[in-house]
N, CA, C and O of each residue as an XYZ file, in Angstrom:
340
protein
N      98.031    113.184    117.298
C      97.345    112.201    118.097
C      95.846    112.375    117.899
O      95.527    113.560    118.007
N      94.844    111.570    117.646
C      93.666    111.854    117.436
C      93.123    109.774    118.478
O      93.430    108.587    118.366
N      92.089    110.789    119.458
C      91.284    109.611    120.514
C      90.165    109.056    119.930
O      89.249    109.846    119.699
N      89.980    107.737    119.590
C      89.285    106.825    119.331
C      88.305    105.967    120.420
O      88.517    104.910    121.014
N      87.225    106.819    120.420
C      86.324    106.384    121.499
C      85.305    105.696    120.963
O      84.567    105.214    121.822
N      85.030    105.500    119.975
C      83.748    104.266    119.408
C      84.347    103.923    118.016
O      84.965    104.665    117.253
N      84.048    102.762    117.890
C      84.336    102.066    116.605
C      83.692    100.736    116.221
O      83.757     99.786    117.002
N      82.956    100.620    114.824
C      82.144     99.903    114.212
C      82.644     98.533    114.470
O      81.877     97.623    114.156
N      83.949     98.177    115.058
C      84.317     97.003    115.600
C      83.871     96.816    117.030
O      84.267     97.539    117.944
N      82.678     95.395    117.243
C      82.522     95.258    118.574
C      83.800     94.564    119.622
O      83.621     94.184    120.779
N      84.870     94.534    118.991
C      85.908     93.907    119.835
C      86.610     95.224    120.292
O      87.607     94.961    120.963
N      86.429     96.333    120.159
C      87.170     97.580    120.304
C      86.664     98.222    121.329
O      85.442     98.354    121.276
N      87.196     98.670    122.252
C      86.408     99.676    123.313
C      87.109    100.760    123.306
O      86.314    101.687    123.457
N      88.439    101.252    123.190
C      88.686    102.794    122.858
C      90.513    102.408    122.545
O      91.309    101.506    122.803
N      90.495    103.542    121.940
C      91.567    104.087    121.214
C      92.746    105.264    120.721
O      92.415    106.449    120.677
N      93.441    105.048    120.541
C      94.395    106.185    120.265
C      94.964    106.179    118.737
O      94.947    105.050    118.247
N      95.516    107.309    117.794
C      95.966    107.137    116.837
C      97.220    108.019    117.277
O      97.103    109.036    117.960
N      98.441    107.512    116.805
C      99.283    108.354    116.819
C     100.506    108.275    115.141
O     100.933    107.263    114.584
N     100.773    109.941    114.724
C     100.905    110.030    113.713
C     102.845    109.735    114.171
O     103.195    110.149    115.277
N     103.599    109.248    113.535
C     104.377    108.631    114.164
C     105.687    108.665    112.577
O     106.123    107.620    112.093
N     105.991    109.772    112.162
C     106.799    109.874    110.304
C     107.919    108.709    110.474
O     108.679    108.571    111.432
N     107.847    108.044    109.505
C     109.166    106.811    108.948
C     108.594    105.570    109.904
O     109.474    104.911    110.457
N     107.206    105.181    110.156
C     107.494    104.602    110.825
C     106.783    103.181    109.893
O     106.526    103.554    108.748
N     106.452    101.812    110.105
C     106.104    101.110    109.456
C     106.184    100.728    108.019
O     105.405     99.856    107.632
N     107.232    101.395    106.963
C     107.496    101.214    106.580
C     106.469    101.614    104.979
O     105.591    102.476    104.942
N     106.874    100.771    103.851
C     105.567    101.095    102.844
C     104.320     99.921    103.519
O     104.687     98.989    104.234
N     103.229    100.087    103.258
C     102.244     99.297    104.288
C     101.779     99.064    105.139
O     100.691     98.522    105.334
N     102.957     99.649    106.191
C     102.732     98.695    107.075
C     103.429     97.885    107.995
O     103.504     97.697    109.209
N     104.128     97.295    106.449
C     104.585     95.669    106.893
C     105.930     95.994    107.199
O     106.699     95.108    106.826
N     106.361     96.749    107.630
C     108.046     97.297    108.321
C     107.915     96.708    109.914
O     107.032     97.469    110.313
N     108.212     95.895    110.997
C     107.959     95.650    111.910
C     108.364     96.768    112.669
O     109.252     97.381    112.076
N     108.060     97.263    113.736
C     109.088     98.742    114.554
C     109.712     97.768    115.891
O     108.903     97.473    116.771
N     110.735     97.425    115.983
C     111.004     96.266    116.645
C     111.286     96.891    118.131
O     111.208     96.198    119.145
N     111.707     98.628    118.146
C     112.233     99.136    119.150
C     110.505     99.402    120.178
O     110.415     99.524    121.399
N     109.507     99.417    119.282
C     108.223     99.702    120.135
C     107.912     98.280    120.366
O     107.493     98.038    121.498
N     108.010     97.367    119.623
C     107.710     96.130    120.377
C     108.272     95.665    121.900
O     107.666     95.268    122.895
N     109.850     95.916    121.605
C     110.414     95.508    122.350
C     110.228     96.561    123.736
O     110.407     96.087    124.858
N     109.972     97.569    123.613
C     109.317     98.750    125.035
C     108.190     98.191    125.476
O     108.051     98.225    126.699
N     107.057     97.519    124.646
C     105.401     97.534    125.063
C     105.963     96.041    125.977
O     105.299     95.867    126.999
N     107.145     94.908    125.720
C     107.287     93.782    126.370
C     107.631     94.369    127.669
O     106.880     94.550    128.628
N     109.123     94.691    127.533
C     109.429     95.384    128.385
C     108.614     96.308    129.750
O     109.398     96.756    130.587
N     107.148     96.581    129.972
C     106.237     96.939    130.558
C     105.425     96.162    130.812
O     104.311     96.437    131.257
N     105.903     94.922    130.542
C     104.912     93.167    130.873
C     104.264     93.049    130.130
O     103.537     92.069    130.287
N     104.051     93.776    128.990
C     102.767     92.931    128.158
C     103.368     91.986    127.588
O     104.523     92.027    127.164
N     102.436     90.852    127.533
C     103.261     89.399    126.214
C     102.553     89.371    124.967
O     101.374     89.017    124.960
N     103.059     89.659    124.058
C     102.495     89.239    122.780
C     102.380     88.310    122.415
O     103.298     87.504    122.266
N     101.062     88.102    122.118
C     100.046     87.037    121.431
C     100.731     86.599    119.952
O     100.043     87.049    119.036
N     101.539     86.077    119.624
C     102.073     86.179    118.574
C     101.084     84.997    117.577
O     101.200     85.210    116.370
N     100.325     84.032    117.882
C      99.198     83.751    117.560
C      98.514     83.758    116.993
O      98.142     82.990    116.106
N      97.919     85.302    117.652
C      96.674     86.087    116.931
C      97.209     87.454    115.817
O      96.445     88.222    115.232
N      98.880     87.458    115.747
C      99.059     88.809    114.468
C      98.373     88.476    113.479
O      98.213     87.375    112.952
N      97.979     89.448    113.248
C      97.058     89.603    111.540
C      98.359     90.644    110.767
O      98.324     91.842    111.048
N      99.260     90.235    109.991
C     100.111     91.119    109.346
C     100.919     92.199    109.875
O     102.095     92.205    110.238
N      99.812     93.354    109.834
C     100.626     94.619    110.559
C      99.827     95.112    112.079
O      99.931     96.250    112.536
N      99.209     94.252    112.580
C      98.203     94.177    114.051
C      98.995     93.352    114.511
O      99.238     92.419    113.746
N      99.722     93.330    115.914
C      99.638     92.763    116.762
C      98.865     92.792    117.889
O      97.923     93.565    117.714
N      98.856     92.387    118.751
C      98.149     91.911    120.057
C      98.764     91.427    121.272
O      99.181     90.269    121.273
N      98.926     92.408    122.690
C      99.874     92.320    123.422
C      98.785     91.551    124.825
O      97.645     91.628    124.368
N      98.721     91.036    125.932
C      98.279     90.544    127.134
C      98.789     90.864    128.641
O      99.800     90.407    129.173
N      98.205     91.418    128.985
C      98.673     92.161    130.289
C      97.771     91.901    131.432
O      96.856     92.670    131.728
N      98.071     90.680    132.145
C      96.858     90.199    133.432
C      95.384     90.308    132.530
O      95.452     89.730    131.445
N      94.233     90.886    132.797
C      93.332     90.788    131.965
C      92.948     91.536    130.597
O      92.015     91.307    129.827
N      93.772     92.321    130.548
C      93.850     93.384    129.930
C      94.565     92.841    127.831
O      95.683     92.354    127.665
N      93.821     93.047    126.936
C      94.513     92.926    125.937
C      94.193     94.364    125.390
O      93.288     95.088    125.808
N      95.457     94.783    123.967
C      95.630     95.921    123.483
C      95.601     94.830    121.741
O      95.577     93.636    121.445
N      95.619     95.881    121.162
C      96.399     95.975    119.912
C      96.615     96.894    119.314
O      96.017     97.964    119.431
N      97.967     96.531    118.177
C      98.634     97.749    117.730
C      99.104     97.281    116.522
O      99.834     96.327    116.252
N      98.293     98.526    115.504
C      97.863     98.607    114.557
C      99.058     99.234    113.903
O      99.363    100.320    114.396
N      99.740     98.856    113.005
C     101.027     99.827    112.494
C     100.701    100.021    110.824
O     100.237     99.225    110.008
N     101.028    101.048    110.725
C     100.361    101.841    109.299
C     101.612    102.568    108.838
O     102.262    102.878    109.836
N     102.268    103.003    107.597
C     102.573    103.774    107.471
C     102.806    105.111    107.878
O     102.064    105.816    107.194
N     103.607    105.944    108.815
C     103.717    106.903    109.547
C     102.427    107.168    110.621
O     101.888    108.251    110.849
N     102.130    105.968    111.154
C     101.064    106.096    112.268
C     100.632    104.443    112.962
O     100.237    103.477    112.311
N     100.811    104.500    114.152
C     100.400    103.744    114.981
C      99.479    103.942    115.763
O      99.603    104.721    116.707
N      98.167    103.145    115.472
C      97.009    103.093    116.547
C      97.175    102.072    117.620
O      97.847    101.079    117.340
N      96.682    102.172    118.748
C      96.322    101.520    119.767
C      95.339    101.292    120.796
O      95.133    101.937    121.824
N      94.553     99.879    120.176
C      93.470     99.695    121.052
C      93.754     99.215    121.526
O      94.815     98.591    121.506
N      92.355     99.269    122.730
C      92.166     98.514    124.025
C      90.713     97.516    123.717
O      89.527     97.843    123.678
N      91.389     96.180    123.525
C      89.929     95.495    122.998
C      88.660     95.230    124.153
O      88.923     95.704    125.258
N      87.672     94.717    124.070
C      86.528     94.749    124.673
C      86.987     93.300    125.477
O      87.664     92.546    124.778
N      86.679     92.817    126.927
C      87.309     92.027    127.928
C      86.358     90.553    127.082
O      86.771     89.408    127.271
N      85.395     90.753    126.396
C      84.793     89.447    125.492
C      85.622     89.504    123.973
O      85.346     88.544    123.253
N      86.273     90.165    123.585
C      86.868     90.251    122.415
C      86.953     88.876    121.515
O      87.321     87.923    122.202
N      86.727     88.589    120.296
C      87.125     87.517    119.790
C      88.355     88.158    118.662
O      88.114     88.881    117.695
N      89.602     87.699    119.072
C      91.002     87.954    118.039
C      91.324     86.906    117.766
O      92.299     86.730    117.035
């Protein structure tokens, strides 16, 4: 796990990386359908919208996240409440 507290993206306000083996596939582009379906499951709705490939983007009352899926690691931000996604 490594904490992501500043980043050269102004839509980002903090972060988590978590190292996560077999997960996303080669790229990326493997969907993890069992973490999607947990982060809904806890009320967030995904923005299905705004995915950029292997980023999604979940909505929770005011609150948006995204989650970044990588090859054996998933990050997760918490975007800035002006965010443009």
């Amino acid at each position: 796990m490594e904490t992501i507290s500043s980043s050269e993206n102004p839509n980002i306000d903090n972060g988590v990386k978590y190292e996560v083996k077999g997960i996303g596939g080669e790229q990326g582009l493997s969907t993890p359908e069992r973490y999607i379906q947990e982060i809904q499951d806890s009320g967030w709705t995904e923005l299905k919208d705004n995915r950029l490939g292997h980023v999604y983007f979940f909505k929770k009352e005011d609150t948006v996240i995204s989650l970044e899926i990588r090859q054996d690691s998933i990050t997760l931000y918490e975007m800035t409440k002006d965010a443009i996604i």
